[in-house]
Legacy VTK file of the C-alpha trace (Angstrom):
# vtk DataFile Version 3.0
C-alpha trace
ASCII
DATASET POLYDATA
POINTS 111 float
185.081 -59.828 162.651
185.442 -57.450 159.784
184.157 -57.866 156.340
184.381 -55.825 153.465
182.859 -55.733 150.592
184.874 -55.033 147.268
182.185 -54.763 145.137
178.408 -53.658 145.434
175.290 -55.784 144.895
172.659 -54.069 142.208
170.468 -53.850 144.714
172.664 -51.508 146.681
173.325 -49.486 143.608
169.958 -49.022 142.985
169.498 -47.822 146.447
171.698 -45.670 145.815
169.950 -43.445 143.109
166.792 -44.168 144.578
167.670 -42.852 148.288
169.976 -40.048 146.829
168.295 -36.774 147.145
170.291 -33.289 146.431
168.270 -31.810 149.273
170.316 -33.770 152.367
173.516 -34.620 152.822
175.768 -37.384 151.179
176.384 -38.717 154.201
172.479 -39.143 154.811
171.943 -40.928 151.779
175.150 -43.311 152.869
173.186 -44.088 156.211
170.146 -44.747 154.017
171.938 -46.857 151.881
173.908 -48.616 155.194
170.047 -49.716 156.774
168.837 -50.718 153.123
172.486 -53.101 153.434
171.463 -54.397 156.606
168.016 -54.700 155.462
169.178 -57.351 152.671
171.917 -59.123 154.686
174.638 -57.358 152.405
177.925 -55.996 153.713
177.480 -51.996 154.530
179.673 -49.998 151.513
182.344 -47.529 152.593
181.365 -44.377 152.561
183.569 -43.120 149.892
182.338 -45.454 147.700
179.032 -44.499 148.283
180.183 -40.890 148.019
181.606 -41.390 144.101
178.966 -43.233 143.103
176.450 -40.273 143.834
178.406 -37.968 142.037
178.468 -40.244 139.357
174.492 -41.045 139.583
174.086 -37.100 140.077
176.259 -36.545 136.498
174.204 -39.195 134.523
170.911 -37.310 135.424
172.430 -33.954 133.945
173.723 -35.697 131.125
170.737 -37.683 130.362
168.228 -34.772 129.051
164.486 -34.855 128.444
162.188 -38.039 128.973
160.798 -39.636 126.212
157.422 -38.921 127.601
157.953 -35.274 127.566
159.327 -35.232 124.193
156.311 -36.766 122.989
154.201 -34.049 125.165
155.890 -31.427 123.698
155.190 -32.602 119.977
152.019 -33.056 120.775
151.624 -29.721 122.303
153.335 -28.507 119.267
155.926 -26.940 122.065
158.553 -29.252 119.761
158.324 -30.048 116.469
158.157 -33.491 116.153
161.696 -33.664 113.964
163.495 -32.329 117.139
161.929 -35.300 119.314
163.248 -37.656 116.180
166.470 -36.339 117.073
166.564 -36.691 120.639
165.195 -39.963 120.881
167.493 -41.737 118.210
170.685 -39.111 118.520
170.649 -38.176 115.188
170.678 -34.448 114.082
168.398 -33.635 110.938
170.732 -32.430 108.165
169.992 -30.505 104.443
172.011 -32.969 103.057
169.635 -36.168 104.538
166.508 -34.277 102.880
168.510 -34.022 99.369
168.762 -37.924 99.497
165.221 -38.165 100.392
165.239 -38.766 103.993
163.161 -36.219 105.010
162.216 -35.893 108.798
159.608 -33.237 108.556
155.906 -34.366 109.505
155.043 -30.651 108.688
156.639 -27.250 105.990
157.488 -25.662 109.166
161.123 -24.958 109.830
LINES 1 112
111 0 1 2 3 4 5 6 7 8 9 10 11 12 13 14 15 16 17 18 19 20 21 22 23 24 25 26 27 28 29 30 31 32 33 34 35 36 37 38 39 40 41 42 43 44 45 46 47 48 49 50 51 52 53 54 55 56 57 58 59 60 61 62 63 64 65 66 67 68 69 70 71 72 73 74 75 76 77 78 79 80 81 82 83 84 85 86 87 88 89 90 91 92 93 94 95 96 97 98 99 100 101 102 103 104 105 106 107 108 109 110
């Protein structure tokens, strides 16, 4: 008997991103994620599901940027100053017009 398995347990999505590796083939990673499926007692996902969702996993890591931790390493190493690292971590861009109202970013004169 068939079964099928419309949608995907977290588990299995995690497995995804966790097996997925840019170095080997899709289709690896699929088999990867098929064992991990029979590991758990889970229905085995197609294979063009798996397929879209590590394009999609592969986009979010582009997308996502640097690491908190090495924002924080690079203000401490000076390699950022720390208003940049403000701006990544809370998404907001330091502006002339925030300093005029007295919301002033800079821990130090430099620019």
């Amino acid at each position: 008997m068939l079964s099928f398995a419309p949608r995907l347990s977290p588990k299995l999505l995690e497995a995804i991103v966790r097996y997925d590796d840019r170095r080997v083939p899709i289709a690896e990673t699929y088999r990867r994620v098929g064992r991990e499926a029979e590991r758990l007692g889970l229905p085995r996902p197609s294979y063009q599901r798996v397929r879209v969702l590590v394009h999609a996993a592969r986009r979010a890591r582009v997308r996502r940027g640097p690491t908190t931790a090495s924002l924080l390493v690079d203000a401490a190493l000076n390699v950022r100053h720390p208003r940049h690292v403000l701006e990544e971590l809370t998404g907001v861009g330091w502006s002339p017009a925030a300093e005029a109202k007295g919301l002033n970013l800079r821990s130090d004169p430099r620019p």
